[in-house]
N, C-alpha and C positions, 0 to 999 in steps of 0.2 A: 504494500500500500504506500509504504513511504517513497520507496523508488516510484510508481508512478507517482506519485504527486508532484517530487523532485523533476519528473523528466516532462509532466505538463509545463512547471514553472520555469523550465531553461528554453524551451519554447516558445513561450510567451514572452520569454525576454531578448531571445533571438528575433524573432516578430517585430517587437517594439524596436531592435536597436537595427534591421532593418528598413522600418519604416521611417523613424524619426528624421536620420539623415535627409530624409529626400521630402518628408513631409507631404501637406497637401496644396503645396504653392504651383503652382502651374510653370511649366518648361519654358515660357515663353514671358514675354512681356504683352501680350496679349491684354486691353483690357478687356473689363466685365462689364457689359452695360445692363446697366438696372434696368428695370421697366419701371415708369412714371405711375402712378397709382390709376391713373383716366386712360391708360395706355393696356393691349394685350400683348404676349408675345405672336407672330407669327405659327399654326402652326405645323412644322417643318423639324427635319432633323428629331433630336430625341424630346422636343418638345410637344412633336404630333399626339405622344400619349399622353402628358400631362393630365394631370388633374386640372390644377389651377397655371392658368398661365398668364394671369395679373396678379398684385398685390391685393390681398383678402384678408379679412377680420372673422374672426367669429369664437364661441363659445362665449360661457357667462362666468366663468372662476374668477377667484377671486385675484389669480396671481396672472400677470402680462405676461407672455416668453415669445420673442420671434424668433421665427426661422428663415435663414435665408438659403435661401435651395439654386446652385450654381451648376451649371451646367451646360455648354460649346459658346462660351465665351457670354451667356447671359444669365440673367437672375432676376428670382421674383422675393419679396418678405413676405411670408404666413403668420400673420400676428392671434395670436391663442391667447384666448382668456381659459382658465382651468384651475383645477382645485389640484389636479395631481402631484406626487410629489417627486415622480421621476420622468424623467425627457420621452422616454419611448413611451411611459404610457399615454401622455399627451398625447405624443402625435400618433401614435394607435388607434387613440379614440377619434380622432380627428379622420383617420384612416389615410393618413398621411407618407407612413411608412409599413414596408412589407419586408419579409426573410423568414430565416431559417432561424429554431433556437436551435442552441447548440449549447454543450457543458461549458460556453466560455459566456454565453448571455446570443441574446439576437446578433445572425449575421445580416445585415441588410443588404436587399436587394435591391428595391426599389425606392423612391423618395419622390413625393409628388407624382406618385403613377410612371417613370422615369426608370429604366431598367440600369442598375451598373452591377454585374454579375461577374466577378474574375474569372470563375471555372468555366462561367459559359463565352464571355466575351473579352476579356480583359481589363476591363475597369471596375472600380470600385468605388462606394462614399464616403470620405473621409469627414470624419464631426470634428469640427472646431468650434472653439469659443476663445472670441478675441484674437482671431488669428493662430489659436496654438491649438494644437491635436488636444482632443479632452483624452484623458490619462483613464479612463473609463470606457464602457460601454453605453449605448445610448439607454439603453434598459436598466441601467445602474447610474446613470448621470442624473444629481438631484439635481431640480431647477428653484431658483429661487424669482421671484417677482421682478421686469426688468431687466433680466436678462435676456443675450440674443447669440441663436448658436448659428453655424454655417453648415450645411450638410454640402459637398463640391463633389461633385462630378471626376475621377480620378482616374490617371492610365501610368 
């Protein structure tokens, strides 16, 4: 039992010291253009599936949390009002985001209806808050009121 646990944790820390280096910052100088809140996205490319592809409000909680959902050089905020007290189940309930659980917590698939699948296609969602990789999973990331996370589009 101890060896696996030991050899999930050298894993997970291989994973991390992987991924940190190269982070979820884009290859390119690329910018990201917002969408205006009176403005939609086109839809095209991996936007065609979106869910939402303006800037939206909704729910009644008590606590504020956006999400900015980045993806082929564009982005929309998803402002949630919600009583919950961790990030996935907000946007769970929201129906925001989709995946796989797995013994490490939700792998995500989708975001805003938005497919980034590694096994299937190469890319993946990277969660930041404030620019930095959250040290979490999104099913294990507490939110508090006011804050606002990034979920990017990843290759």
């Amino acid at each position: 039992m101890k060896q696996k646990w030991l050899r999930t944790l050298l894993v997970l820390l291989l994973a991390l010291l992987l991924l940190v280096p190269f982070g979820c910052k884009k290859k390119d100088d690329t910018p990201v253009t917002p969408v205006a809140d009176s403005e939609e996205l086109a839809a095209e490319g991996v936007w065609a599936s979106a869910l939402y592809r303006r800037n939206v409000t909704f729910g009644t909680g008590a606590k504020t949390v956006k999400l900015k959902v980045v993806a082929e050089e564009k982005s929309i905020v998803v402002t949630m009002h919600t009583d919950a007290e961790m990030l996935g189940s907000a946007l769970a309930a929201f129906n925001l985001i989709e995946g796989d659980a797995s013994e490490y917590g939700l792998y995500v698939k989708k975001v805003n209806g938005i497919k980034a699948d590694f096994d299937d296609d190469g890319w993946w969602w990277c969660l930041t808050k404030g620019g930095e990789m959250t040290t979490t999973g999104v099913d294990s990331t507490p939110i508090q009121d006011g804050e606002t996370y990034e979920f990017t589009r990843t290759k």
